[in-house]
N, CA, C and O atoms as a GROMACS GRO file, in nm:
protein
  472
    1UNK      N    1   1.855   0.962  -1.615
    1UNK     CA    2   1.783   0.915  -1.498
    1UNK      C    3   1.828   0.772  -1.469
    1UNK      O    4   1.844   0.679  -1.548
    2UNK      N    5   1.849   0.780  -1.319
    2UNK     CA    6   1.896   0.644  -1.343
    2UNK      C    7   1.812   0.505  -1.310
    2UNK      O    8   1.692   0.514  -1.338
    3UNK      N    9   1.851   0.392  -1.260
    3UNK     CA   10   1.711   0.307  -1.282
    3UNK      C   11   1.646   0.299  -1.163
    3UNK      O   12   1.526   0.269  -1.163
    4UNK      N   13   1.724   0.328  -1.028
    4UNK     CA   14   1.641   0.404  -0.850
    4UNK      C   15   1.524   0.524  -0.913
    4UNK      O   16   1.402   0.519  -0.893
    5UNK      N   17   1.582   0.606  -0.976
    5UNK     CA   18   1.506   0.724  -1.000
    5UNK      C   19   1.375   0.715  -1.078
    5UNK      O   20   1.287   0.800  -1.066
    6UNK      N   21   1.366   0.606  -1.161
    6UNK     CA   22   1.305   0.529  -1.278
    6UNK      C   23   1.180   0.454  -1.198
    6UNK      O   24   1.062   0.474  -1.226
    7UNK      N   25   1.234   0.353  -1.081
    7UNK     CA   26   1.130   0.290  -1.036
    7UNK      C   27   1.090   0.373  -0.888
    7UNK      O   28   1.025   0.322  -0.797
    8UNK      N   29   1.132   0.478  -0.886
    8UNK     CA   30   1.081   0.553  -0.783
    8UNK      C   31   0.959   0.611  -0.847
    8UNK      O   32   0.860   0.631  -0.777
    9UNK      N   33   0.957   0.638  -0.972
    9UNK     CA   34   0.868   0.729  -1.069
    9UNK      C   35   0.754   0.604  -1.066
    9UNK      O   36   0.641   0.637  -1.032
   10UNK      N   37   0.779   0.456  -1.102
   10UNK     CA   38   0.674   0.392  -1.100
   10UNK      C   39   0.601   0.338  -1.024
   10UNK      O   40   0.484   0.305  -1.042
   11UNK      N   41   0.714   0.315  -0.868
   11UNK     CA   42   0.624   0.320  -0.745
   11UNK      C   43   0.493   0.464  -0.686
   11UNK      O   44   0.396   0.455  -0.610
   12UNK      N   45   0.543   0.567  -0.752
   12UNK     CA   46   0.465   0.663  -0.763
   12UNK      C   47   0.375   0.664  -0.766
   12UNK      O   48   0.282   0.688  -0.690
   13UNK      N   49   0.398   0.615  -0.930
   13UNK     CA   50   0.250   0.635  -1.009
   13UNK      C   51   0.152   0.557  -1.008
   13UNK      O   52   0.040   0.566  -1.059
   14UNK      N   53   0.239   0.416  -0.900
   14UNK     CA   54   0.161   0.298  -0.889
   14UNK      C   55   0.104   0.356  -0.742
   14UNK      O   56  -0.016   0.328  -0.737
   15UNK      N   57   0.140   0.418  -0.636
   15UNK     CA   58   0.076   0.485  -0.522
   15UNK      C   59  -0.024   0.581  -0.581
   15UNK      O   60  -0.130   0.547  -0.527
   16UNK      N   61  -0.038   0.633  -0.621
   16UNK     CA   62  -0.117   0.748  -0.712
   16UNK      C   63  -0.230   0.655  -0.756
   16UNK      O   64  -0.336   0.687  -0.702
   17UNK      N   65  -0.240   0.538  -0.846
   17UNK     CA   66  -0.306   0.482  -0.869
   17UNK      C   67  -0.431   0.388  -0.783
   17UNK      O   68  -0.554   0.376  -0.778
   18UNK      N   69  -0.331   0.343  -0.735
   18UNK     CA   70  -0.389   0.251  -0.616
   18UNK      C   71  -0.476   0.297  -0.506
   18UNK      O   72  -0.569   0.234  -0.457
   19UNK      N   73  -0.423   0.448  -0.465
   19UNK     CA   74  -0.505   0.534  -0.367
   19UNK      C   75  -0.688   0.587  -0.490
   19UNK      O   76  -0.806   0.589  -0.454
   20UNK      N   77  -0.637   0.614  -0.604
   20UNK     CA   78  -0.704   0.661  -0.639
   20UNK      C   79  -0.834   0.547  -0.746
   20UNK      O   80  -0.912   0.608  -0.818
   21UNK      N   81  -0.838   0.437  -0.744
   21UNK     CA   82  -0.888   0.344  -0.761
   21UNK      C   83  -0.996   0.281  -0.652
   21UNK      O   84  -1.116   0.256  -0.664
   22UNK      N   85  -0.892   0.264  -0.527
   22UNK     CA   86  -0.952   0.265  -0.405
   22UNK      C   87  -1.052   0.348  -0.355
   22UNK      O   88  -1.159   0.299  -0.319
   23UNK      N   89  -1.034   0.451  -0.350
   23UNK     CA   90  -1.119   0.592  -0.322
   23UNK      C   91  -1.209   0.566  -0.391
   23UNK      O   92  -1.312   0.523  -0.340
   24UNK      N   93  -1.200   0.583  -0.516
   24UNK     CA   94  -1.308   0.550  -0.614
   24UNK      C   95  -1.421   0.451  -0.583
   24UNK      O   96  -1.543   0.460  -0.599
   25UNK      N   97  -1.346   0.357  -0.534
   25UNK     CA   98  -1.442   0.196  -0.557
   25UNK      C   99  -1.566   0.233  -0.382
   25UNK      O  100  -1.686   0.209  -0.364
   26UNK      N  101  -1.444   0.310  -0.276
   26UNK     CA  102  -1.515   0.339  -0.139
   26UNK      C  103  -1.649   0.411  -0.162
   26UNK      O  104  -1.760   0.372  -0.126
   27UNK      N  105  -1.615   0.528  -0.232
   27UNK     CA  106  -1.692   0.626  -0.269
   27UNK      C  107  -1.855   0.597  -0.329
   27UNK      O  108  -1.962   0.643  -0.289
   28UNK      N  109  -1.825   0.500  -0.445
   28UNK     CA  110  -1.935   0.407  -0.481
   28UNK      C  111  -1.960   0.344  -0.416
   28UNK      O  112  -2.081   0.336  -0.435
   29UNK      N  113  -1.924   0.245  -0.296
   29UNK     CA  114  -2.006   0.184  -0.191
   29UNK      C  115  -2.055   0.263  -0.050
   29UNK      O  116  -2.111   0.205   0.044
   30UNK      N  117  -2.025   0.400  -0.055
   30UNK     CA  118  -2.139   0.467   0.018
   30UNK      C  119  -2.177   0.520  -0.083
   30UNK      O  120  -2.274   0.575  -0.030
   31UNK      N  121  -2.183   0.548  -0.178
   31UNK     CA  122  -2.282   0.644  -0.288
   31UNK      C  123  -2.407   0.498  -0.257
   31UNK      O  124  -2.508   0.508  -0.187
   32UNK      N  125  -2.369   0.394  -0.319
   32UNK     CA  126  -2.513   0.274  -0.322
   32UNK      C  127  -2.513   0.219  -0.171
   32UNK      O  128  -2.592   0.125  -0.175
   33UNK      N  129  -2.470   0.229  -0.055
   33UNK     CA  130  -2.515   0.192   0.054
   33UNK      C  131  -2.517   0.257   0.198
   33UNK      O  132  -2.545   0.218   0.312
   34UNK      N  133  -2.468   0.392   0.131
   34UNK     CA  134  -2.460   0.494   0.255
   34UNK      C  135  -2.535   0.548   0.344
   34UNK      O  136  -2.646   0.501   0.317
   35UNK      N  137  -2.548   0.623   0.440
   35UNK     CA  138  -2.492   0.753   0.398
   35UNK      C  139  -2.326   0.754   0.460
   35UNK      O  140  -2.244   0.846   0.463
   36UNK      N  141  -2.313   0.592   0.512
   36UNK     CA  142  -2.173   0.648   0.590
   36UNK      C  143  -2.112   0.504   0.536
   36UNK      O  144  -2.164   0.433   0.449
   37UNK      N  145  -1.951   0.468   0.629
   37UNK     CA  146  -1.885   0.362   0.568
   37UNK      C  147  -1.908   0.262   0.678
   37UNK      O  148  -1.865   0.268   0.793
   38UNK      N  149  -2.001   0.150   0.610
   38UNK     CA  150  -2.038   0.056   0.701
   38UNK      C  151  -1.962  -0.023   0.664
   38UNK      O  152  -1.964  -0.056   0.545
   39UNK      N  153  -1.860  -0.084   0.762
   39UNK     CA  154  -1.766  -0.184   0.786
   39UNK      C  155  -1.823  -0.318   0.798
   39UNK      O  156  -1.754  -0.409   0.752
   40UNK      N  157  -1.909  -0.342   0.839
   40UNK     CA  158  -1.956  -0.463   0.875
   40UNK      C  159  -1.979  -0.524   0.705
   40UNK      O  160  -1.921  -0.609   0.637
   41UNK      N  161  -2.112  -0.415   0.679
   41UNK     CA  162  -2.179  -0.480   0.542
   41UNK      C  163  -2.091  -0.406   0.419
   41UNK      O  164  -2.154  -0.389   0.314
   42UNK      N  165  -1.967  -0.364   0.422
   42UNK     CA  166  -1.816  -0.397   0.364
   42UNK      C  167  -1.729  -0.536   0.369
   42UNK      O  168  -1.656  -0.574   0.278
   43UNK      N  169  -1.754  -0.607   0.501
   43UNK     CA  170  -1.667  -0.722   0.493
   43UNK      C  171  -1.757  -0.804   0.439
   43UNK      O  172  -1.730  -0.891   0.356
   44UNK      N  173  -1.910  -0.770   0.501
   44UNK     CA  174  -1.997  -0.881   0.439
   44UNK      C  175  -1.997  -0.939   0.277
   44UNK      O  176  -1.987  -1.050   0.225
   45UNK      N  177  -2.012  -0.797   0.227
   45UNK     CA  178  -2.006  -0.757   0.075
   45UNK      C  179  -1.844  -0.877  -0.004
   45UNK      O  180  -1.838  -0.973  -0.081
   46UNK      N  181  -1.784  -0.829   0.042
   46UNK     CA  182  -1.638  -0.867   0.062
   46UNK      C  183  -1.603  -1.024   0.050
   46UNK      O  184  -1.508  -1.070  -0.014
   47UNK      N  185  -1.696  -1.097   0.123
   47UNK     CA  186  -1.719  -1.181   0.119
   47UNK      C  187  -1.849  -1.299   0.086
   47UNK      O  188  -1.854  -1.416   0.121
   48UNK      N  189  -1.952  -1.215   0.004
   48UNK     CA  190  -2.054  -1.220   0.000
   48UNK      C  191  -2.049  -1.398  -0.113
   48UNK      O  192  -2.126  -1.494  -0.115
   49UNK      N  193  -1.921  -1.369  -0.190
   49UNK     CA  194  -1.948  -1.501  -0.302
   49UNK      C  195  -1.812  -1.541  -0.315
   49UNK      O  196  -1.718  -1.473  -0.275
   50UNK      N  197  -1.798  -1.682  -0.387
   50UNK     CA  198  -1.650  -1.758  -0.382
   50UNK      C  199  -1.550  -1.598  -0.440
   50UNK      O  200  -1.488  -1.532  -0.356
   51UNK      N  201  -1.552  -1.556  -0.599
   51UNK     CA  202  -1.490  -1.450  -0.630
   51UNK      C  203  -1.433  -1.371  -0.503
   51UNK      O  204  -1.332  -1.386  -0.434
   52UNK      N  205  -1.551  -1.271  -0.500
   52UNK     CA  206  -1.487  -1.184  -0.363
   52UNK      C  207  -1.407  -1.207  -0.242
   52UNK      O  208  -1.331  -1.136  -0.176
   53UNK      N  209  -1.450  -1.339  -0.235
   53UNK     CA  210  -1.430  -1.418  -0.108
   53UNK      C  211  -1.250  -1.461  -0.183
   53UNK      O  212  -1.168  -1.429  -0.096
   54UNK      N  213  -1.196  -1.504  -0.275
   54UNK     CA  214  -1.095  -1.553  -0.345
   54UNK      C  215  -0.991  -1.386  -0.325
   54UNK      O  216  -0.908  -1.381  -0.234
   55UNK      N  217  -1.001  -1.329  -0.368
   55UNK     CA  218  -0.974  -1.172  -0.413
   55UNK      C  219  -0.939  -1.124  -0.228
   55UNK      O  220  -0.828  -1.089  -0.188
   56UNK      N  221  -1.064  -1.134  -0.141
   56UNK     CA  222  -1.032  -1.083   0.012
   56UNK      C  223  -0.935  -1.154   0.089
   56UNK      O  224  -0.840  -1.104   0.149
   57UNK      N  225  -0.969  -1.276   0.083
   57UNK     CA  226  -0.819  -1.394   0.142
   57UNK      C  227  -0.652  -1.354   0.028
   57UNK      O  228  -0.540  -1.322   0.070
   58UNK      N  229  -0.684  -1.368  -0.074
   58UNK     CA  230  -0.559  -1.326  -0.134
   58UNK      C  231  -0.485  -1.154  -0.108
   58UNK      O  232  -0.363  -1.143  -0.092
   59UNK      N  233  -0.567  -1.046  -0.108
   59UNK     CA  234  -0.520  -0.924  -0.048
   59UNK      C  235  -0.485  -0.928   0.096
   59UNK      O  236  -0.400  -0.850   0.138
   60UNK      N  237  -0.576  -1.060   0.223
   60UNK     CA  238  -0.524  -1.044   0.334
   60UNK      C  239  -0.368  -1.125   0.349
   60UNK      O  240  -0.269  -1.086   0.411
   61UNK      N  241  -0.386  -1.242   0.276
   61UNK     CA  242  -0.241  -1.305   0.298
   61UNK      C  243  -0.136  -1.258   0.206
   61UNK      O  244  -0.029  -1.309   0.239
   62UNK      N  245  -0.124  -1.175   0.096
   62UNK     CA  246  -0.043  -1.083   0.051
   62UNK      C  247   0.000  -0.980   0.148
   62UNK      O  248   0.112  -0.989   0.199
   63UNK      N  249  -0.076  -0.887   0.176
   63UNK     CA  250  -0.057  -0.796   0.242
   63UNK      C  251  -0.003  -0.820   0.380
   63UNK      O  252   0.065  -0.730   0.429
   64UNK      N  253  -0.031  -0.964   0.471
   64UNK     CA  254  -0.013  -1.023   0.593
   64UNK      C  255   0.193  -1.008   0.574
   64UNK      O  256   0.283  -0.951   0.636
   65UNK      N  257   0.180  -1.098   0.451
   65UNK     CA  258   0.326  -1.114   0.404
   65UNK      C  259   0.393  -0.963   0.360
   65UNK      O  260   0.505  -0.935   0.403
   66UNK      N  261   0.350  -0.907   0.309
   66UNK     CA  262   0.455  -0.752   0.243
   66UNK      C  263   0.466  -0.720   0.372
   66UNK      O  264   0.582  -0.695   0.403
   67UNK      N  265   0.367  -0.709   0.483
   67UNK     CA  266   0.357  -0.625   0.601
   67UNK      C  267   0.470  -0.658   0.701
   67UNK      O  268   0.533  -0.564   0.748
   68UNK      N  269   0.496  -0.763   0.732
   68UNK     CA  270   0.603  -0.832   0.787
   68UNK      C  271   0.744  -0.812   0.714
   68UNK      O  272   0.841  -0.769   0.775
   69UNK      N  273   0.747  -0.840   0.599
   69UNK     CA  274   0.886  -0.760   0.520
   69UNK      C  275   0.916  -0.609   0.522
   69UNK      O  276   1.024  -0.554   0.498
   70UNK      N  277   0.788  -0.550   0.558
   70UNK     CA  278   0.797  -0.409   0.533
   70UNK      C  279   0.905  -0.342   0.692
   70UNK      O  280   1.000  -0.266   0.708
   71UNK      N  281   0.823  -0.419   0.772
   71UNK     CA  282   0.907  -0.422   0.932
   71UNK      C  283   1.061  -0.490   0.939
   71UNK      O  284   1.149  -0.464   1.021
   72UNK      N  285   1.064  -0.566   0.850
   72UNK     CA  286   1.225  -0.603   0.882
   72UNK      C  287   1.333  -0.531   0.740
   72UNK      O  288   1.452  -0.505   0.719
   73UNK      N  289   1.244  -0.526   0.694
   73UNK     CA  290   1.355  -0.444   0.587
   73UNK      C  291   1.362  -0.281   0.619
   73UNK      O  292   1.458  -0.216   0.579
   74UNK      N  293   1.263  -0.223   0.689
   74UNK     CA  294   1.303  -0.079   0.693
   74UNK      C  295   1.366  -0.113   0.865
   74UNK      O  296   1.424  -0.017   0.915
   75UNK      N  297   1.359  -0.195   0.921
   75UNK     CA  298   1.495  -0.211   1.060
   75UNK      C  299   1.594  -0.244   0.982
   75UNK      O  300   1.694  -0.249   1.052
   76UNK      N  301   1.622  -0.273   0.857
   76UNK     CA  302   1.798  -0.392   0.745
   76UNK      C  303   1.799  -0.226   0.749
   76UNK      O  304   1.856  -0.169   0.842
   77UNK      N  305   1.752  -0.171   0.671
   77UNK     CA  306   1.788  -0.028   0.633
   77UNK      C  307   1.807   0.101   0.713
   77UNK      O  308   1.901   0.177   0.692
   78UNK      N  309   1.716   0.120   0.802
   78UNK     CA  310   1.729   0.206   0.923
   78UNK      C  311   1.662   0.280   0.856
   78UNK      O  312   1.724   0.382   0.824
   79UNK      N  313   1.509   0.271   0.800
   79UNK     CA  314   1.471   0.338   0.739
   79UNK      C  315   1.379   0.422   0.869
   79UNK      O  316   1.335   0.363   0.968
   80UNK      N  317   1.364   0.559   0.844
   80UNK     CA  318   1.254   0.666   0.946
   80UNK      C  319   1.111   0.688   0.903
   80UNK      O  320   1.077   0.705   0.786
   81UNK      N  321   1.032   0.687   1.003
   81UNK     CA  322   0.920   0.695   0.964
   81UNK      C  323   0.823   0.647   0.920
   81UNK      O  324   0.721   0.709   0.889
   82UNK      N  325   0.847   0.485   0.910
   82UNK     CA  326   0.737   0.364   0.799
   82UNK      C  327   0.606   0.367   0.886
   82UNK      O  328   0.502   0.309   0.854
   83UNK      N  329   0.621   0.426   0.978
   83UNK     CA  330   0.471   0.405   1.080
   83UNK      C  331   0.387   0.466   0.978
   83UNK      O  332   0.285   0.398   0.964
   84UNK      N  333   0.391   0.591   0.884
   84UNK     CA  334   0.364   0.594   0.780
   84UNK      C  335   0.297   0.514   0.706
   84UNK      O  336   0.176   0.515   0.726
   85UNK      N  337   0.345   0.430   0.611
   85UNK     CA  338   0.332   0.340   0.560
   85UNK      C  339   0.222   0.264   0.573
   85UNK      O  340   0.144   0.235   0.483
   86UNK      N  341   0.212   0.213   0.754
   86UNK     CA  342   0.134   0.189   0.838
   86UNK      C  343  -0.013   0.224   0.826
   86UNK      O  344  -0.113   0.166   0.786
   87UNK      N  345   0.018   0.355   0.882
   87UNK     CA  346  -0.126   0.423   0.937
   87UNK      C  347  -0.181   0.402   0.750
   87UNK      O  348  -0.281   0.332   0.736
   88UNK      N  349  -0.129   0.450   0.641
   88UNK     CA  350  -0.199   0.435   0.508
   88UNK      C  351  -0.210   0.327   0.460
   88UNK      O  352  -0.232   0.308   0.340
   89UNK      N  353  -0.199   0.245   0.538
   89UNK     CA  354  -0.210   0.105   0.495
   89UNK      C  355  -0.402   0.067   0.520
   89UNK      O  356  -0.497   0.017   0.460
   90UNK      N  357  -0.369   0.130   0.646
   90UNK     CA  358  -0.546   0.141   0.724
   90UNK      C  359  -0.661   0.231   0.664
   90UNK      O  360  -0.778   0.195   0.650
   91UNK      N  361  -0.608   0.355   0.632
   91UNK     CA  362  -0.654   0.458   0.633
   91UNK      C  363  -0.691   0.455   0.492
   91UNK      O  364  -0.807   0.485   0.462
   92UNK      N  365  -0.573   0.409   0.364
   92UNK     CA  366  -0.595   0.496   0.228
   92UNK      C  367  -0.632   0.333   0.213
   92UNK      O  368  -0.739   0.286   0.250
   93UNK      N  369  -0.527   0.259   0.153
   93UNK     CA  370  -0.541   0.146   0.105
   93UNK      C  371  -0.431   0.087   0.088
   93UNK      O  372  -0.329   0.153   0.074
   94UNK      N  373  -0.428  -0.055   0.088
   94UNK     CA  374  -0.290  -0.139   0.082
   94UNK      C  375  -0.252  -0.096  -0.046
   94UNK      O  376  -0.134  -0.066  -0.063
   95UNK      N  377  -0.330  -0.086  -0.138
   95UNK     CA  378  -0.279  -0.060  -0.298
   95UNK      C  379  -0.185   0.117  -0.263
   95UNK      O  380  -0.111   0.151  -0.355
   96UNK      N  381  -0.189   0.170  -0.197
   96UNK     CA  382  -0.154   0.272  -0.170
   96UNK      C  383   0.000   0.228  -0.085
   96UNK      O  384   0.111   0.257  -0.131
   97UNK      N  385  -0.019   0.159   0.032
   97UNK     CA  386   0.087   0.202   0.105
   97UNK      C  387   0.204   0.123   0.067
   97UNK      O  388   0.319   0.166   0.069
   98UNK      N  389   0.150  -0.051   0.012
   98UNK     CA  390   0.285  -0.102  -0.033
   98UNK      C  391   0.355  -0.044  -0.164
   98UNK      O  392   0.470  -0.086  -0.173
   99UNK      N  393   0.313   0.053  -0.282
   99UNK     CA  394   0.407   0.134  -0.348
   99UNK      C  395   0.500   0.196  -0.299
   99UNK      O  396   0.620   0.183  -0.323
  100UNK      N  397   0.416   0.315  -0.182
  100UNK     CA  398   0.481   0.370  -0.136
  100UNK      C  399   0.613   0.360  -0.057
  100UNK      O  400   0.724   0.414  -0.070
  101UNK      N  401   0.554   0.262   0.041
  101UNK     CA  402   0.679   0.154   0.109
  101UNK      C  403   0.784   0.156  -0.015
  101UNK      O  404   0.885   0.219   0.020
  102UNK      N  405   0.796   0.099  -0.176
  102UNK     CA  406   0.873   0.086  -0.217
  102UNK      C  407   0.944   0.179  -0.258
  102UNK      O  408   1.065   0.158  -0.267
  103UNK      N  409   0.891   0.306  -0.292
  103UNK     CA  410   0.911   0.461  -0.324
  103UNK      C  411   1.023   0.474  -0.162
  103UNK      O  412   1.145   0.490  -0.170
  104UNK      N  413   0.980   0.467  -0.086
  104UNK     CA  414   1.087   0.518   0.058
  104UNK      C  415   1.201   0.437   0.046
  104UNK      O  416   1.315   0.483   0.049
  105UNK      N  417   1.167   0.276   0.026
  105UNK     CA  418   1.280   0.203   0.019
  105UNK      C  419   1.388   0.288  -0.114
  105UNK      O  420   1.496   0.343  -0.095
  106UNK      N  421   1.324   0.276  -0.222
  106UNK     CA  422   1.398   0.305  -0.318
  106UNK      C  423   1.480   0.441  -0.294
  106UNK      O  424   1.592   0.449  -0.342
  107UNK      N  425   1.422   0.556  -0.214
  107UNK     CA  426   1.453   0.683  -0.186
  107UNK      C  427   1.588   0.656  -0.061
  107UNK      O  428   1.669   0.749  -0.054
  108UNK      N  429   1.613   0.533   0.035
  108UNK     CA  430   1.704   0.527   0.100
  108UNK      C  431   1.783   0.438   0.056
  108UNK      O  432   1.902   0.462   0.075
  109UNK      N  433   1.746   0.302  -0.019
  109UNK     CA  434   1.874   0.268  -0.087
  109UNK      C  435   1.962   0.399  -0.188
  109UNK      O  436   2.084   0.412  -0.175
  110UNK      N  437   1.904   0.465  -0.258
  110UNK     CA  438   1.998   0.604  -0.331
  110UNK      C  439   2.061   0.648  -0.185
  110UNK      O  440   2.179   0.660  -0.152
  111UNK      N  441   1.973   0.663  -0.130
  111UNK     CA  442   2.051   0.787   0.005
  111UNK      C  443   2.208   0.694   0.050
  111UNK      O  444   2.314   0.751   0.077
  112UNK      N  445   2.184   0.530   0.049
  112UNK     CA  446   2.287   0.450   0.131
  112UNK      C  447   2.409   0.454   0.015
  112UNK      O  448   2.529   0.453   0.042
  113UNK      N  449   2.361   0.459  -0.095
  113UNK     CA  450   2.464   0.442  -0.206
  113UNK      C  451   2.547   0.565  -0.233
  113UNK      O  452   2.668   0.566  -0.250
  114UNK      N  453   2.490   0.638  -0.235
  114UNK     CA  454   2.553   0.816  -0.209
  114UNK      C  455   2.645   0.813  -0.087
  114UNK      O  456   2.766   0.824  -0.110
  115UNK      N  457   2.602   0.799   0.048
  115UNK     CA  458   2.721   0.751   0.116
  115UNK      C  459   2.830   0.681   0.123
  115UNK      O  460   2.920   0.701   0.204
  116UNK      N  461   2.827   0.587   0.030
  116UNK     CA  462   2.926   0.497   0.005
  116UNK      C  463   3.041   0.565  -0.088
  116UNK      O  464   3.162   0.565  -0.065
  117UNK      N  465   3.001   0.599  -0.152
  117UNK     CA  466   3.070   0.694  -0.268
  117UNK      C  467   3.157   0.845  -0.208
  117UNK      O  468   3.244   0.910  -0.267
  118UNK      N  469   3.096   0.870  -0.071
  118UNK     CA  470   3.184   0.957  -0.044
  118UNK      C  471   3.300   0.930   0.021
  118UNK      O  472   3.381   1.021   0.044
   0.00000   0.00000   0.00000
């Protein structure tokens, strides 16, 4: 196996994780404040004390930054489809979509290197 194939396996398992952590943590904040997903008293929560408040600014300006690399490196690459990426960025969780992002990257740098070779 080689070492593309290697960290494709751990962007994986790190997408796998991240979705499923996430879910988890959602799930418990409508299990204790539901019956549905209140956004508001989510950001509130979110920001309720310095911690949370430390943790929500650091996932938004991380993620502000991967998100912007994610757009110019899959235009460097000509990569298809990152709207992807995108929509699960919203939908599942950032811990979800920036693995994945790296899983596609990693899946078209092999694809660019295979071309080269022919």
């Amino acid at each position: 196996m080689n070492s593309r194939n290697y960290r494709s396996l751990i962007y994986f398992f790190l997408a796998i994780l991240g979705a499923s952590l996430t879910i988890h943590a959602n799930l418990e904040f409508i299990h204790d404040y539901g019956p549905g997903f209140d956004i508001k008293l989510f950001i509130n929560l979110a920001n309720a004390n310095s911690a949370s408040r430390s943790l929500s600014m650091d996932l938004l300006v991380g993620a502000s930054a991967i998100s912007i690399w994610i757009v110019t490196e899959s235009k460097r690459l000509q990569m298809k489809n990152v709207w992807f990426v995108f929509l699960t960025m919203f939908t599942v969780a950032f811990a979800f979509a920036a693995p994945i992002f790296l899983l596609l990257r990693e899946r078209r740098m092999l694809e660019l290197e295979e071309q080269e070779t022919i």
